[in-house]
MARSEZA-108054 format. One line per 5 residues: number of its first residue (from 0); their letters; for each residue x, y, z of N, C-alpha, C, CB. Coordinates in steps of 0.05 Angstrom, whole numbers, plus 32768, in hexadecimal, padded with zeros to 4 digits. Glycine has a CB too. Layout:
<pts>
NUM> A> X,Y,Z,X,Y,Z,X,Y,Z,X,Y,Z ~ ...
</pts>
This chain:
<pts>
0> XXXXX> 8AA9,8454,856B,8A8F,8460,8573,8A7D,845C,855C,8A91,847E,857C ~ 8A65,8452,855E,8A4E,8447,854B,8A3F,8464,8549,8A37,842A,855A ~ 8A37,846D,8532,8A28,8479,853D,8A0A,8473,8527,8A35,8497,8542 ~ 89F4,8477,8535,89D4,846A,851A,89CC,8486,8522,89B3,8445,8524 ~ 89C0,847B,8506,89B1,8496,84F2,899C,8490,84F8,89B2,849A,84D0
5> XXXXX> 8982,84A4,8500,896B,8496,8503,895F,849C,84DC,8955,84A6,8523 ~ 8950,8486,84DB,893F,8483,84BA,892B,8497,84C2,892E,8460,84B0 ~ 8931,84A6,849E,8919,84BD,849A,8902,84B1,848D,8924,84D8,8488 ~ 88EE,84B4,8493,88D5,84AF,8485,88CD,84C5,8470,88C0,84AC,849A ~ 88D4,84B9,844D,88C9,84C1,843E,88AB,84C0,8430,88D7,84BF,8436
10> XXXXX> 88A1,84CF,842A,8885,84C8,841D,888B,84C9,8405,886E,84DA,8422 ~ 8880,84AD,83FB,887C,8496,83E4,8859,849D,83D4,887D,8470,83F8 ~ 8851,84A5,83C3,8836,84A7,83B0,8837,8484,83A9,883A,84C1,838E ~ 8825,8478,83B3,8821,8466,839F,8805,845F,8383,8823,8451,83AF ~ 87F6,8473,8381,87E6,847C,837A,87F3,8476,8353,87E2,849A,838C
15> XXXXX> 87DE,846C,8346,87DD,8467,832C,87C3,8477,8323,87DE,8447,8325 ~ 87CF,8496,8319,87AF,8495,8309,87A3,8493,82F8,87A5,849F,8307 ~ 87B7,8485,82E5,87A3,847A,82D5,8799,8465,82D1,87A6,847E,82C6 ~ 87A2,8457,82E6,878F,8444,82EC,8775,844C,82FB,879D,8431,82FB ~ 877D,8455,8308,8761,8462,831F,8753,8472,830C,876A,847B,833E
20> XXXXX> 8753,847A,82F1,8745,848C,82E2,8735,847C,82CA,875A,84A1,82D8 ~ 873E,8460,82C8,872D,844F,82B2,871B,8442,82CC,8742,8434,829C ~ 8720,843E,82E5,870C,842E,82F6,86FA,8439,82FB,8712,8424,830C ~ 86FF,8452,82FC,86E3,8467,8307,86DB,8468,82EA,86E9,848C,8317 ~ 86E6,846D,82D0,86D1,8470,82B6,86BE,8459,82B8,86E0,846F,8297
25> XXXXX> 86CD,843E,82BE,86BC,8428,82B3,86A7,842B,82CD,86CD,8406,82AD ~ 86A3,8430,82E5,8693,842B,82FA,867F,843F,82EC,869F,842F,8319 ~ 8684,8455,82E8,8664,8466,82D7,865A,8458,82BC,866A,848C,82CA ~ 866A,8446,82B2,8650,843E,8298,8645,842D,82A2,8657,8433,827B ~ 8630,842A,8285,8623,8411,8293,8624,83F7,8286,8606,8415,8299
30> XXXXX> 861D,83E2,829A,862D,83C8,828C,8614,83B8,8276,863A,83AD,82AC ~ 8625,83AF,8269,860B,83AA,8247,8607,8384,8258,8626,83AB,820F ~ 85F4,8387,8250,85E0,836F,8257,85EE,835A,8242,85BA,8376,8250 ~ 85F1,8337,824F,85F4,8329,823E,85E3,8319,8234,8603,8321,8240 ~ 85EE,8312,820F,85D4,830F,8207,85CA,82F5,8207,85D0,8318,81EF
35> XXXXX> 85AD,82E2,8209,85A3,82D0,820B,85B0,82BC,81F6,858A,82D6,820A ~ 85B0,82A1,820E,85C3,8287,81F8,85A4,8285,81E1,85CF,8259,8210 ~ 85B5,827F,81CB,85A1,826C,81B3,85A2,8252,81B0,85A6,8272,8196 ~ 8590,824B,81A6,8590,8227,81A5,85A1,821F,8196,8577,8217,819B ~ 85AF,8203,819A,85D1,81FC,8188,85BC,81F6,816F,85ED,81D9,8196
40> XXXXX> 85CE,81FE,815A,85C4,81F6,8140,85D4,81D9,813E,85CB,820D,8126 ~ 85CA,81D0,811E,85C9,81B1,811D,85E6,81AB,8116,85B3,81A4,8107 ~ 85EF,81CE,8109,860A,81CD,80FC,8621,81C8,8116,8610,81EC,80E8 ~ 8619,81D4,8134,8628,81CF,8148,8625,81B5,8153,8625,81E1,815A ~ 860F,81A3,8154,860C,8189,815C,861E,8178,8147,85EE,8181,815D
45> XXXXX> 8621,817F,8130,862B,816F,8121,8646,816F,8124,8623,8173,8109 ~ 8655,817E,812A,866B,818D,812A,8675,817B,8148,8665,81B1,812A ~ 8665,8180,8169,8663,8174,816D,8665,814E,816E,865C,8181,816B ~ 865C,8148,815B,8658,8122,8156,8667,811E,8149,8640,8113,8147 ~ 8675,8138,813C,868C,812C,812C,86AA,8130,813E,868D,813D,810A
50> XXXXX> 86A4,8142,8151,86BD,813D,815E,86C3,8127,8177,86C2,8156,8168 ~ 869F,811F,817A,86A1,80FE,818A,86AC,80EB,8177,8681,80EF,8194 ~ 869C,80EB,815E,86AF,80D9,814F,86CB,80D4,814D,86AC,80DE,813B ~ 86DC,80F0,8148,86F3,80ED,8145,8702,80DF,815E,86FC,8105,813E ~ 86F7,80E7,8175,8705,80E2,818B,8701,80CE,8195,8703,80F1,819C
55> XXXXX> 86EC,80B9,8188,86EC,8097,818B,8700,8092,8177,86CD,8084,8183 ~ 8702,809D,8161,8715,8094,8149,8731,8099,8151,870F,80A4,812C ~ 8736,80AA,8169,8750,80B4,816B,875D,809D,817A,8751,80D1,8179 ~ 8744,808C,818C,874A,8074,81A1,8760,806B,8197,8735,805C,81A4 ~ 8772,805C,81A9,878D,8053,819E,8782,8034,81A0,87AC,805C,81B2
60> XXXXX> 8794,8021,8190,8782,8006,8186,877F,7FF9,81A0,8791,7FEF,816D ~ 8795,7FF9,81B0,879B,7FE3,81CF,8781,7FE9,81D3,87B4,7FEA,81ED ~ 8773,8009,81DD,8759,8005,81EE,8748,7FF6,81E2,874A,801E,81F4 ~ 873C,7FFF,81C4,8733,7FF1,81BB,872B,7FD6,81B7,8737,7FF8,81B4 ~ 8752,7FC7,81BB,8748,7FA4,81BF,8745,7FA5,81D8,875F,7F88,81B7
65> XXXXX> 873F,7FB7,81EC,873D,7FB1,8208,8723,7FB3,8207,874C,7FC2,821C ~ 871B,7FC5,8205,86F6,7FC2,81FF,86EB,7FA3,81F5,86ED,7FDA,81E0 ~ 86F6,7F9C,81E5,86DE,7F85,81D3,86EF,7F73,81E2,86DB,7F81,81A9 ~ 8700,7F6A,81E7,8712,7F57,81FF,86FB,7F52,8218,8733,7F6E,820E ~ 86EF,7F67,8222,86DF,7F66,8235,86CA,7F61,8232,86DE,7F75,8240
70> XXXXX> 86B7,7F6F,8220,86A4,7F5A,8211,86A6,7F4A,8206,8698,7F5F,8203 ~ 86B7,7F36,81FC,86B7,7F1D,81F0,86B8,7F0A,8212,86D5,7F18,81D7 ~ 86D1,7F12,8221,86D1,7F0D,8242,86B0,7F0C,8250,86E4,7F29,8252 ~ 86A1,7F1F,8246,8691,7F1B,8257,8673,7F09,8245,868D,7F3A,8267 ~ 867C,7F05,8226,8662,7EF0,821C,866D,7ED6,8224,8659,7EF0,81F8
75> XXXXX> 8686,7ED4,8229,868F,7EB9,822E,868A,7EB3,8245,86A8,7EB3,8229 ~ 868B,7EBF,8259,8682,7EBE,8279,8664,7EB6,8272,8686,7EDE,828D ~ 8651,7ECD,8263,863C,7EBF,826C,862A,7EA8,8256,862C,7ED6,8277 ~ 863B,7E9C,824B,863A,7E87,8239,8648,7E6A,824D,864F,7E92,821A ~ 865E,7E71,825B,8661,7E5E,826F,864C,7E58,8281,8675,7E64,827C
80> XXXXX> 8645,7E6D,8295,8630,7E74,829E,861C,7E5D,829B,8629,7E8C,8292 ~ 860E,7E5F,8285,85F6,7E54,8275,8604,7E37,8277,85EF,7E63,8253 ~ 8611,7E2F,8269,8618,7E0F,825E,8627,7E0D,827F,8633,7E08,8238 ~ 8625,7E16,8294,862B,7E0C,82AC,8609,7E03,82BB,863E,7E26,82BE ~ 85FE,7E14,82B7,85DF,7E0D,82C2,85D3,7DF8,82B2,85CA,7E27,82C0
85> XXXXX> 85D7,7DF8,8289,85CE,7DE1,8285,85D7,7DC8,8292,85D0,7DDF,826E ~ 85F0,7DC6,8294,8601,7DAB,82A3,85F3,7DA6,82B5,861F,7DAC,82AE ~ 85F5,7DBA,82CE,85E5,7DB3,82E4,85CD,7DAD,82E1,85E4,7DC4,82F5 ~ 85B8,7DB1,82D5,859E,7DA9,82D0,85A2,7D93,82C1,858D,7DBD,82C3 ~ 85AE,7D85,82AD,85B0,7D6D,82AC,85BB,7D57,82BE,85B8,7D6D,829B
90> XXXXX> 85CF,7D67,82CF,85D7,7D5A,82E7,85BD,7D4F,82F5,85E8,7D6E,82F9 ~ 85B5,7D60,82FF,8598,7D5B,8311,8584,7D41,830A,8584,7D76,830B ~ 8582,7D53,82EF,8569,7D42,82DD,8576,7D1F,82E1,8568,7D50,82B0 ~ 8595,7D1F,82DB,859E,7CFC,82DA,859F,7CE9,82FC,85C6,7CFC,82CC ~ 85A4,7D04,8309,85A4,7CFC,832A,8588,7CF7,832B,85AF,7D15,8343
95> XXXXX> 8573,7D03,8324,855B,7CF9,832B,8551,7CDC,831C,854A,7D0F,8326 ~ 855A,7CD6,8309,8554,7CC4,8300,8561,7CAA,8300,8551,7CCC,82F0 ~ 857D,7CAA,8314,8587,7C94,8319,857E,7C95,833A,85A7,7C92,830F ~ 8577,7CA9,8343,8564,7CA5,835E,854D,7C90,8354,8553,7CC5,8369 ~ 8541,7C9D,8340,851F,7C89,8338,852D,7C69,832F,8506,7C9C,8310
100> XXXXX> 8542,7C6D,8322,8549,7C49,831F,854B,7C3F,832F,855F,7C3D,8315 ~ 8561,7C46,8347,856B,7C31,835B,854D,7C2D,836A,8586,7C3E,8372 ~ 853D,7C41,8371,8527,7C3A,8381,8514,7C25,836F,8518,7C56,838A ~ 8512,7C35,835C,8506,7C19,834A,850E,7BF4,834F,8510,7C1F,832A ~ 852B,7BF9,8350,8531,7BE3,834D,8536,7BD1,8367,8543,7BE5,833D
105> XXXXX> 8530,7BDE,8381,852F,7BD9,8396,8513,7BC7,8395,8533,7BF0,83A6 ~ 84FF,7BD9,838D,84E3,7BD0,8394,84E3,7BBB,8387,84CB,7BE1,838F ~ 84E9,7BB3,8371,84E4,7B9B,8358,84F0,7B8C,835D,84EA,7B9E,833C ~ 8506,7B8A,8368,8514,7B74,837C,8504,7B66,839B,8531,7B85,8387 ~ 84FD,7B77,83A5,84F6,7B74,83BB,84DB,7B65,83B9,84F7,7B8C,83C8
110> XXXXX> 84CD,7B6E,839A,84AE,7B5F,8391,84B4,7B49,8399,84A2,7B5D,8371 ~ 84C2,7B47,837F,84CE,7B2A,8368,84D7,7B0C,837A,84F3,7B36,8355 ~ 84E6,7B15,8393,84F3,7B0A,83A5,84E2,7B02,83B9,8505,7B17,83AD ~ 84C3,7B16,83C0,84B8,7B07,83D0,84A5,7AF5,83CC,84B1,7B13,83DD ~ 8495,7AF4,83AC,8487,7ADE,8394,849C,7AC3,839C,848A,7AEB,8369
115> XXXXX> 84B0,7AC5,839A,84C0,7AB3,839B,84C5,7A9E,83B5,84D5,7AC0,8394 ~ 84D2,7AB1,83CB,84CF,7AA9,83E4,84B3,7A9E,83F3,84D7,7ABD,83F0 ~ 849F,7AA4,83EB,8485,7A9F,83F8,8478,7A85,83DD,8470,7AC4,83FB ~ 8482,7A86,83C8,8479,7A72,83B5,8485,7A57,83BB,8480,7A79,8399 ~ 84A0,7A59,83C0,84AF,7A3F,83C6,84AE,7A31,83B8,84AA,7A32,83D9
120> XXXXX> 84A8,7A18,83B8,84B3,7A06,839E,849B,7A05,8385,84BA,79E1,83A9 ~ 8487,7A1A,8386,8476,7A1E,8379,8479,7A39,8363,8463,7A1F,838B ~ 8493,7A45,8363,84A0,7A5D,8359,84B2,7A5C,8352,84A3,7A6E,8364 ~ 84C4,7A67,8337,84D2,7A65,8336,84E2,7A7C,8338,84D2,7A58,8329 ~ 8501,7A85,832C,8510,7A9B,833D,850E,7AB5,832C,8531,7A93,8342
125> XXXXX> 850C,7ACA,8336,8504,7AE8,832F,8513,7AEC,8314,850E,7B00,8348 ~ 8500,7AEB,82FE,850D,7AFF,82DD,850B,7B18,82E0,84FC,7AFD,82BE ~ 8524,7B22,82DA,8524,7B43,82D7,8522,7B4E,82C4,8536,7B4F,82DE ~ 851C,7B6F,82C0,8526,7B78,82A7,8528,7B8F,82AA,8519,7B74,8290 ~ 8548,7B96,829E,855F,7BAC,82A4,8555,7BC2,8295,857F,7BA5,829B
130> XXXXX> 8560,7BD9,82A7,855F,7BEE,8291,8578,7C02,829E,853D,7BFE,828C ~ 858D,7C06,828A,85A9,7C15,828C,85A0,7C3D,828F,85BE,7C0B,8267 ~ 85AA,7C3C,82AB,85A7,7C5A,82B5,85BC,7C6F,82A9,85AA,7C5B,82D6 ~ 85C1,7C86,82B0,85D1,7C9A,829B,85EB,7C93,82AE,85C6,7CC1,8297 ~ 85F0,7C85,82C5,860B,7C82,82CB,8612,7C62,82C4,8610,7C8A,82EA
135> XXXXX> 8613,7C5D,82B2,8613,7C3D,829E,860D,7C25,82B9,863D,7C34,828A ~ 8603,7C27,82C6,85FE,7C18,82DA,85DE,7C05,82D7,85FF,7C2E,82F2 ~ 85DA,7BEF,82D5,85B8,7BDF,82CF,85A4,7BDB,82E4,85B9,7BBF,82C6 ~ 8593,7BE6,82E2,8581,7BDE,82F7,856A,7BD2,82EB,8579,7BF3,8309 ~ 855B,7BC8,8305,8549,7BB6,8302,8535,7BCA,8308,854B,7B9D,8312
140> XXXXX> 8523,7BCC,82E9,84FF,7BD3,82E9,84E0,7BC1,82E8,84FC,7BE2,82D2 ~ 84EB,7BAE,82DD,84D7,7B94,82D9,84DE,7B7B,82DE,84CF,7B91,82BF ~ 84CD,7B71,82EE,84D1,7B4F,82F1,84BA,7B44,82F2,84DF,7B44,830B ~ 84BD,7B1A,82F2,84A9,7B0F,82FB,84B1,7AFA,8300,8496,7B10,82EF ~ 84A5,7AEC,8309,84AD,7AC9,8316,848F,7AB9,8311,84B7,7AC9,8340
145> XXXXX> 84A3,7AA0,8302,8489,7A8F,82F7,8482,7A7F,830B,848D,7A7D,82DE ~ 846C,7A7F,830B,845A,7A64,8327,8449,7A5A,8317,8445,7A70,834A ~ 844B,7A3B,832C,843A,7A27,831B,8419,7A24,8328,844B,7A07,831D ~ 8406,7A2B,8312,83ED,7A2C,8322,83DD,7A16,831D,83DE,7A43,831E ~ 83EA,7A00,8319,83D6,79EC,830C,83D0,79DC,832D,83E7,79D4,82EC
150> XXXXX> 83BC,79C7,8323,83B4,79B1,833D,83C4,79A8,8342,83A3,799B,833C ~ 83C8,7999,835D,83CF,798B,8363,83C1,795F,8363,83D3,799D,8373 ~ 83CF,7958,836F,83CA,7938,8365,83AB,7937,8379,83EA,791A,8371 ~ 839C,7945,838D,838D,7941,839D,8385,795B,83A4,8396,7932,83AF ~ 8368,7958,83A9,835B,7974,83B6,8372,7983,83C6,8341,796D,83CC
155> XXXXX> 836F,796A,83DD,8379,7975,83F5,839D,798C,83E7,837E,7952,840E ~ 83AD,7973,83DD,83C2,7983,83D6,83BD,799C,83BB,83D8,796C,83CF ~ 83A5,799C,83B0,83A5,79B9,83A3,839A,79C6,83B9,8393,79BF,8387 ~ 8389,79C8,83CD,8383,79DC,83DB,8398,79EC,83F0,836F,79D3,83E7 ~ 83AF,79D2,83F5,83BC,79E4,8400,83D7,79F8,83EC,83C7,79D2,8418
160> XXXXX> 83E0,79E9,83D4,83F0,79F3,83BE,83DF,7A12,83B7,83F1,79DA,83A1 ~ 83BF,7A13,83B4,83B9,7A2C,83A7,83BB,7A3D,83C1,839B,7A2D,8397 ~ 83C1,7A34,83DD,83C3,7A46,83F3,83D1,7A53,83EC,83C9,7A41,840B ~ 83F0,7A44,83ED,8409,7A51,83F1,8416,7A61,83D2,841D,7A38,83FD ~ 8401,7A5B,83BF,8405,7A71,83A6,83F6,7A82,83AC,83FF,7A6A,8389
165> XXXXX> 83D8,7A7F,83BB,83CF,7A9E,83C2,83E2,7AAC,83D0,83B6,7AA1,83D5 ~ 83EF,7AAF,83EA,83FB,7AB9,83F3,841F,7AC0,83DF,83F6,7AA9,840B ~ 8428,7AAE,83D2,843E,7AB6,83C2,8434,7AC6,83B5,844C,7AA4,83B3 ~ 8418,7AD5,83A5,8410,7AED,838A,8410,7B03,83A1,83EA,7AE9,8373 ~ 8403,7B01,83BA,8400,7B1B,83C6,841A,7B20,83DB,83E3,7B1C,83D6
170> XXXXX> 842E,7B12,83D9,843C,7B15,83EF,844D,7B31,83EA,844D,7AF9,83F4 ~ 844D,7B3A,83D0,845E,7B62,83D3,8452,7B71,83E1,845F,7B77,83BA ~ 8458,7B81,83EA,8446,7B9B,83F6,843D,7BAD,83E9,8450,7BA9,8406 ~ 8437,7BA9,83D0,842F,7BB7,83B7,842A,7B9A,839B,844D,7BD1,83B0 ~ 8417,7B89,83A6,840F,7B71,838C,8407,7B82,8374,83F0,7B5A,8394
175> XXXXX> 840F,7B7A,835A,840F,7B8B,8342,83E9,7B80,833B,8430,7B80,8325 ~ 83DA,7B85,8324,83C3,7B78,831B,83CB,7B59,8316,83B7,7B88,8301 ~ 83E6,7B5A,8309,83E5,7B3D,82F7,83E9,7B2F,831B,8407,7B35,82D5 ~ 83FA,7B35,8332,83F2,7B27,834B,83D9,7B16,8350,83F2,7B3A,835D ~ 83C3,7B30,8352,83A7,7B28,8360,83A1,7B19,8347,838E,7B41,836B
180> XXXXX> 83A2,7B18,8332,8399,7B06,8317,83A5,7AE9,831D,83A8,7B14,82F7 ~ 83B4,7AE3,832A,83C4,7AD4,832D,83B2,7AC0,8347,83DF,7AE4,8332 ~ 83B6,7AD2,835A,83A7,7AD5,8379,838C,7ABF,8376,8399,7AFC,8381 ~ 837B,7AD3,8365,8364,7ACF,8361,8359,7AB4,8351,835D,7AE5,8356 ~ 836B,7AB7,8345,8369,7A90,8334,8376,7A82,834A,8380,7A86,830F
185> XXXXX> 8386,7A84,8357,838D,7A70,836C,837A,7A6A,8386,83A6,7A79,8377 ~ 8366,7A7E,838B,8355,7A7F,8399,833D,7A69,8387,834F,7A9E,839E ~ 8336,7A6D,8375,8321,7A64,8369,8327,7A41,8366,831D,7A75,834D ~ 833F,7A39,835E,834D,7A22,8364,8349,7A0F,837F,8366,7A2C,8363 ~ 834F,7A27,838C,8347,7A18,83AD,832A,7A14,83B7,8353,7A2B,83C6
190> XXXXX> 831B,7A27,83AA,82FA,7A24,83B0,82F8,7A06,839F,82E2,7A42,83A2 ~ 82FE,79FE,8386,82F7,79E3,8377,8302,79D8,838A,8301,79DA,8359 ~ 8319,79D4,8397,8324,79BE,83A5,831B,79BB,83C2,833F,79C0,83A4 ~ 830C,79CD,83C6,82F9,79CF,83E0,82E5,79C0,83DA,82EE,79EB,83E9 ~ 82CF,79BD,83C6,82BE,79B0,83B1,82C2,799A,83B6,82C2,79B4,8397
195> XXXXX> 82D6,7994,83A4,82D7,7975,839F,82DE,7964,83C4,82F6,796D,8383 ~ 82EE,797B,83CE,82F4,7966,83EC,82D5,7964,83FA,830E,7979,8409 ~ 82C7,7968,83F7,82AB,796D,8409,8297,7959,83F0,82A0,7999,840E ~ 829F,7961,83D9,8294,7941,83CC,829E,7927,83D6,829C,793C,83AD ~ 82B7,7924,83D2,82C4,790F,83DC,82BB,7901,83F2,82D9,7914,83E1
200> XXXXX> 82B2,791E,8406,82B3,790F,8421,828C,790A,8422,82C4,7928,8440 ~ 8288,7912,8413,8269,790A,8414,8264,78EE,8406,8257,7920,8405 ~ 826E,78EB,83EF,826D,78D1,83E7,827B,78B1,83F7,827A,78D7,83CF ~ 8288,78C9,8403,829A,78AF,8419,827B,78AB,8433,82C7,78C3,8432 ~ 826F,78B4,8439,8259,78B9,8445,8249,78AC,8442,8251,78CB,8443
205> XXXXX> 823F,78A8,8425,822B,7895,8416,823C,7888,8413,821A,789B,83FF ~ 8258,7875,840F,8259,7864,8403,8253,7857,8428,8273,7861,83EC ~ 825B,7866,843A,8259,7858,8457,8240,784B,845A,825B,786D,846E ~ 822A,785A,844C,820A,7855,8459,820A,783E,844A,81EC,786D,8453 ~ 8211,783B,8429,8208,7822,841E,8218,780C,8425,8207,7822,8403
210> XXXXX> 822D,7815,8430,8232,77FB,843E,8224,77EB,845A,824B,77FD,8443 ~ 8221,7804,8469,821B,77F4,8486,81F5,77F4,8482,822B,780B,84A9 ~ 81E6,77FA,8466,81D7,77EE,845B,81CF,77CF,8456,81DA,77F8,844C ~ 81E9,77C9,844D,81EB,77AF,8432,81F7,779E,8450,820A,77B5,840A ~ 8202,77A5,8462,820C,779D,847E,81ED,7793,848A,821C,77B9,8491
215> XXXXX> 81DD,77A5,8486,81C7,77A1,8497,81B3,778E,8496,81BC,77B4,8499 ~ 81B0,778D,8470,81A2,7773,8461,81B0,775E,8467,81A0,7774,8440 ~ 81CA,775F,8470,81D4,7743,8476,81D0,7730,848B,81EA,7744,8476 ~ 81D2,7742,849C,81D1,7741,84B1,81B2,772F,84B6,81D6,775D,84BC ~ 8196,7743,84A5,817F,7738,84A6,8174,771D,849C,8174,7747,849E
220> XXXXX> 8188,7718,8488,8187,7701,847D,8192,76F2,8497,8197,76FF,8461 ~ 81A4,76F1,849F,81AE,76DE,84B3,819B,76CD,84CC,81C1,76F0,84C1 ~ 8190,76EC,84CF,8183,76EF,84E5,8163,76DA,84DF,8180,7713,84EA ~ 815E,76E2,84C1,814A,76CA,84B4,8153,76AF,84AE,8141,76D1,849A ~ 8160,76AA,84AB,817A,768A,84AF,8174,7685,84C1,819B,7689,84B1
225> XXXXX> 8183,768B,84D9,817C,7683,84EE,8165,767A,84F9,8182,7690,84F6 ~ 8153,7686,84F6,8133,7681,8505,812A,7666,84EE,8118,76A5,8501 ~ 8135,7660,84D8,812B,7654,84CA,8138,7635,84D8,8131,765E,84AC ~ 8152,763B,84DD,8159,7620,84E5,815A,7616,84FF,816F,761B,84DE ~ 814B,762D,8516,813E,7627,8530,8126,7620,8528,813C,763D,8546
230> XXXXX> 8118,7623,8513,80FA,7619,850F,80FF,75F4,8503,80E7,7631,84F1 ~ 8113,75F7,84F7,8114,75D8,84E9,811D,75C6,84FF,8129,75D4,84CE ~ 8131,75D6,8517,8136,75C6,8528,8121,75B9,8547,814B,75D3,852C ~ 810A,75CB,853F,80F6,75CB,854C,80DD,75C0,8546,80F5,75DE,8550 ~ 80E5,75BB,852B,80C9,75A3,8517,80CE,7582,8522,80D2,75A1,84E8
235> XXXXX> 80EF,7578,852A,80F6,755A,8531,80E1,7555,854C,811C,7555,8539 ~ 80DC,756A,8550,80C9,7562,8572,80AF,7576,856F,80E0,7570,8598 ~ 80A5,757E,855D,808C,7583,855D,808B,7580,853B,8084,75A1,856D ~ 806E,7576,8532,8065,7571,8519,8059,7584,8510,8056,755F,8516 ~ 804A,7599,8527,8039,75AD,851B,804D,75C1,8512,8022,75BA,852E
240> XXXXX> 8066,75CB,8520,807B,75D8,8520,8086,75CF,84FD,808E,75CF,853E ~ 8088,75BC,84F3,8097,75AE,84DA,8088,75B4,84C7,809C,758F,84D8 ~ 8068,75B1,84CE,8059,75BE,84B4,8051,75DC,84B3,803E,75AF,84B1 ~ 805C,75E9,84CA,805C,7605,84C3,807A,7610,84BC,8050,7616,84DC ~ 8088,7604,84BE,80A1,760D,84B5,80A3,7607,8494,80B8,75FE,84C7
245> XXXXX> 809A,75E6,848E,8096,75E2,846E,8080,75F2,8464,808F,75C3,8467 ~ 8073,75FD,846B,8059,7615,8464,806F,762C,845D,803F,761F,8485 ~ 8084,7639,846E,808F,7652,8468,809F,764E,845D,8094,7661,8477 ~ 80AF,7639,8458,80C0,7632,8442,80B6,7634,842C,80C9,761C,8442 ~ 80A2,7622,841B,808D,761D,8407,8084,7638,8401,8075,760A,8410
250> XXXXX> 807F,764F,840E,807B,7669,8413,808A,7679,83FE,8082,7670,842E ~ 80A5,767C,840C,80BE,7685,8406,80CC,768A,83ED,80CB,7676,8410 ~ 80C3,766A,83EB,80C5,765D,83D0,80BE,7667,83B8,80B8,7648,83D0 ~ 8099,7668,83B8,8082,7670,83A8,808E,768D,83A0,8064,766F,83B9 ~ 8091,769C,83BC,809D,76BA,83BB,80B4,76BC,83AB,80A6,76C6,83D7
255> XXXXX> 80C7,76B1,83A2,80DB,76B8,839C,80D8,76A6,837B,80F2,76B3,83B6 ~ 80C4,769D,8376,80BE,7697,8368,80D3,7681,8355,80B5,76AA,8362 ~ 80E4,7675,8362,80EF,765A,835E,80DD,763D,834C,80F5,7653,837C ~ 80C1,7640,8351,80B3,762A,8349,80AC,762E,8330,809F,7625,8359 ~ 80A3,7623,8315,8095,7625,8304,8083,7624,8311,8096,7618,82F2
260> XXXXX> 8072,7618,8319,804F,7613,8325,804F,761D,833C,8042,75F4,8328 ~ 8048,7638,8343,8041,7641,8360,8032,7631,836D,8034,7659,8361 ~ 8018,7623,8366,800B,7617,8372,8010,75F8,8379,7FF7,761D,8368 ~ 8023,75F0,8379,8026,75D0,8373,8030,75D4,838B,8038,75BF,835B ~ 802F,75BE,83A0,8035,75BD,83BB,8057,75B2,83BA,801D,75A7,83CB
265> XXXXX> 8061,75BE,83D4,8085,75AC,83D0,8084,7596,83DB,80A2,75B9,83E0 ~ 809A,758A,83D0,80A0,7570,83D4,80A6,756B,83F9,80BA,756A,83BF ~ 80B0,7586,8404,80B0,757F,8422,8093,757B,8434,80C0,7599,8430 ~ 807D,7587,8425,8062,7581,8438,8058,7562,8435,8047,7597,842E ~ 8060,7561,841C,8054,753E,8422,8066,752D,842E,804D,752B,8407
270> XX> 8078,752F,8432,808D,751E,8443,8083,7523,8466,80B3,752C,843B ~ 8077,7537,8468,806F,7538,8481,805A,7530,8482,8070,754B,848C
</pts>
């Protein structure tokens, strides 16, 4: 058989008084005011700087080469940096200027070659002159081709020779000065040989007239022959006819002054 006790409820004080007797003293005083900060003197700043000091000095060395490790890391970065942009800007600067050769040397070819082609056997073949680009490679900046501008053996063949040198100075699509200098005396060449062909042909003109002139006196003479020897053939059957024909003979004569003595009669009138 079990048998339970019922639990008595004792009363327990938990009450401290003397604690409860300093909390109530301190709650009646009164509490003291605190007093205003002062400005740090120089002796606490210093005190202060000297304990930053120490505590950089305390640094252990590794950080230390880790620090200037990174700044030397980062002047060398931007020292690369720099001598990477100079490169490139000289890069540029040499690309542009083996751009300006080759084109150069395109056009000075293309001159040179067409003086030549259009001169033909009056030209001779394109001189160059090189000039070495920054990728050791030569191009062509200057040329010229010699042509012959002198006369030819005949008007006619200088007028057509200074043609085909006019057209060989201007034939680039860009003629330099010394071109039209060129041009221009070949032009002036062809005006003399225009000259002289139009003399030529004028003198050939007159020499035509004095001939079919000197043709024409001949002719008149003939034409006076003739009548002379229908008159003599016409004196055997008439007498009056014989003494007018020895009258214009005797005439003729006097005129052309064959006789010492104009006045002495010819020997043909007294026979008649």
């Amino acid at each position: 058989m079990l048998v339970a006790s019922a639990p008595v409820a004792l009363p327990i004080n938990t009450a401290n008084p003397p604690t409860e007797a300093v909390a109530t003293e301190v709650a009646h005083k009164t509490p003291v005011t605190e007093p205003p900060k002062t400005a740090e003197s120089p002796n606490s700043r210093t005190s202060t700087d000297s304990n930053e000091q120490q505590r950089v000095n305390q640094e252990s060395p590794k950080e230390a080469n880790q620090n200037q490790s990174k700044e030397e890391s980062a002047n060398d970065k931007q020292e690369s940096n720099q001598q990477e942009r100079q490169e490139q800007q000289q890069q540029n600067q040499e690309k542009q200027e083996i751009e300006g050769l080759r084109s150069r040397d395109r056009e000075v070819r293309a001159h040179e070659a067409a003086h030549a082609a259009v001169g033909g056997a009056f030209a001779g073949s394109p001189q160059l002159t090189f000039k070495t680009g920054p990728d050791g490679q030569r191009y062509a900046v200057a040329g010229e081709v010699a042509i012959d501008i002198s006369k030819a053996a005949t008007p006619e063949a200088t007028l057509t020779k200074m043609g085909q040198i006019q057209r060989a100075a201007l034939a680039p699509a860009d003629p330099s000065t010394q071109d039209r200098i060129v041009a221009a005396k070949a032009g002036r060449l062809a005006d003399e040989a225009k000259v002289e062909i139009r003399q030529v042909a004028v003198e050939e003109v007159q020499a035509a007239q004095e001939e079919r002139k000197a043709q024409a006196i001949d002719d008149e003479d003939k034409i006076d022959f003739q009548e002379d020897q229908k008159d003599e053939e016409r004196s055997f059957f008439n007498p009056l006819a014989v003494r007018r024909a020895s009258l214009l003979l005797n005439q003729k004569i006097i005129n052309s002054g064959a006789l010492d003595d104009p006045e002495s009669e010819p020997l043909l009138s007294r026979t008649a």
